[in-house]
N, C-alpha and C positions, 0 to 999 in steps of 0.2 A: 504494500500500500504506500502508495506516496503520500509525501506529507500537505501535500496541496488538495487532497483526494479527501483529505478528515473532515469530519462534520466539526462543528464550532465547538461542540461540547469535548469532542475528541480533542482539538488543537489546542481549547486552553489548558485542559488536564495535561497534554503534550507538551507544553509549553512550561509549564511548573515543575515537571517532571526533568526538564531536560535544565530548567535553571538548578535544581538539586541536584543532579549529577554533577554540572559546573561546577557547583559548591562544596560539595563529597571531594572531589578531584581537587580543588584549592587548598579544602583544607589539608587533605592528604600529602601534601608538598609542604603546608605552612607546618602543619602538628607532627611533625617526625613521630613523637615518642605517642601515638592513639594512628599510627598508620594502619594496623589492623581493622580499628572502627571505621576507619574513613574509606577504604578501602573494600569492607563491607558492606556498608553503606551506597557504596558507588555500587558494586557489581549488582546486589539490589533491585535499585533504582534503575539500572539501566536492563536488566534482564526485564524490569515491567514495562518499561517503555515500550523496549521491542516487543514486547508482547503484544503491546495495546497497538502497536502501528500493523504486527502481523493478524492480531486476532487468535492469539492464542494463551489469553491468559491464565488457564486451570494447567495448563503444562510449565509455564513459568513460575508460578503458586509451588508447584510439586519439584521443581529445578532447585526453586528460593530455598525452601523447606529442608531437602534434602543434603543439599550442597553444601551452605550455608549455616542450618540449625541444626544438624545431623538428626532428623524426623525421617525415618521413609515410609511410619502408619499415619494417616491424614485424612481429611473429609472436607470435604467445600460442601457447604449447605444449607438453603435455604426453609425458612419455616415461615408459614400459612400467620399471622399473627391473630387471624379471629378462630384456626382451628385444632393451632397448635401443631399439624402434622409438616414432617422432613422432607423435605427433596431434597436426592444426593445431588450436589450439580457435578463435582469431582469422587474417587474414594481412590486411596492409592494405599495398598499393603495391608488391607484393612480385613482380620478374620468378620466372619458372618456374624458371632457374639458382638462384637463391639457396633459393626454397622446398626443391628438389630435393639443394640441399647440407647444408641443413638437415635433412629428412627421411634422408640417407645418413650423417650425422657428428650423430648423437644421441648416443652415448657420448661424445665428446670435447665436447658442449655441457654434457651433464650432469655432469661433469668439474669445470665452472665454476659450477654449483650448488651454491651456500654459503648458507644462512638468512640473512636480514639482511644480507647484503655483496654489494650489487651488482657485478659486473666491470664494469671499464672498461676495452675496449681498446686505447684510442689512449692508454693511459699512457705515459710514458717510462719507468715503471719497470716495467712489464708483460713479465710472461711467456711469455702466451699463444701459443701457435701460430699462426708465422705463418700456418697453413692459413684459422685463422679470421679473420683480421683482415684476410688478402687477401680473403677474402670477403666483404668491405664493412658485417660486422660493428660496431659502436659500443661498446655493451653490453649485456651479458647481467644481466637484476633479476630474481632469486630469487622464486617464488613460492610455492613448497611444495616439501617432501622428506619424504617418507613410505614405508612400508614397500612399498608399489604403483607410486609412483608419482612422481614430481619435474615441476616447472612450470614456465616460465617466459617473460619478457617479452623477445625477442630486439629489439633496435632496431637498425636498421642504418645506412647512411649517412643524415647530417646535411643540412638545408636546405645551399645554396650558401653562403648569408652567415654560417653559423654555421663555428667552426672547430673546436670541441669540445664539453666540455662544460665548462662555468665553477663555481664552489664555491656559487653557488644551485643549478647543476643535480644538481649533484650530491647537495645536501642535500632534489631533491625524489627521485631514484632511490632515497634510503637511504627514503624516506618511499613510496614505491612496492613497496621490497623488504618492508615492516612489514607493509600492511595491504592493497594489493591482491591477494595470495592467499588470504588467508583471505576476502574479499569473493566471490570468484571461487567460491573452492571455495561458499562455504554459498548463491552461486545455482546452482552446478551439480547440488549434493546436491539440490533439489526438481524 
């Protein structure tokens, strides 16, 4: 897709996107010692772009996730907000139990659907129901909340060598709860 070819909604999410990369990439040069974050941050931001300019963003979701958070069990999915029920939009690595608990405990996911503030379950200061965390839940990234309809990125258990998530990962999930919904939503609107 050319970038002359994007709808206006697409260009300016385009547009904001491509000035945070800029600025990932700045600081990455200015901050020596946080070059990891900034660099993760970059690789991020620009694997959603190209998404959003190819139209393929439930494959870059699962790239981001994997590569980057070391998650390769996940869910992209949206919930009905007047009936409570699941549509998987994505499922990667996911046994039939967890899909299945997921699909039965959509009101208490949607629950932890907050714009911008990813849940992290394996907090020590966390709330969360134990139901969901025994569920091999990680966290839950915000992707939309709208009058129809709520989104999100369910990640569940973590590679082996990983033991959580660390303060880069965590600054790429707040950077996943920003701008991979709105990415999602404007390729699912065509």
């Amino acid at each position: 897709m050319n970038p002359d070819s994007r709808t206006g909604q697409d260009s300016s999410l385009a547009d904001i996107m491509e000035a945070g990369s800029r600025d990932f990439r700045r600081q990455s040069i200015e901050q020596g010692s946080d070059l990891s974050l900034w660099t993760k941050l970059y690789v991020a931001n620009q694997t959603m772009l190209s998404a959003l300019q190819q139209r393929r963003m439930s494959e870059a979701l699962v790239e981001i996730c994997s590569n980057l958070l070391g998650c390769e069990e996940l869910a992209i999915i949206e919930i009905n907000r007047e009936t409570g029920k699941v549509q998987f939009v994505t499922v990667e690595g996911l046994q039939k139990e967890k899909t299945d608990f997921v699909a039965s405990n959509g009101r208490q996911v949607e629950g932890r659907i907050s714009p911008g503030n990813p849940y992290v379950c394996a907090d020590p200061e966390s709330t969360i129901e134990s139901e969901l965390v025994d569920s091999g839940i990680s966290a839950i990234v915000p992707l939309w909340v709208d009058v129809r309809s709520s989104g999100a990125l369910i990640l569940f258990q973590l590679l082996p060598q990983r033991s959580g998530f660390d303060a880069e990962d965590r600054e790429v999930l707040n950077l996943l709860s920003i701008f991979a919904g709105p990415c999602l939503r404007s390729q699912r609107r065509d």
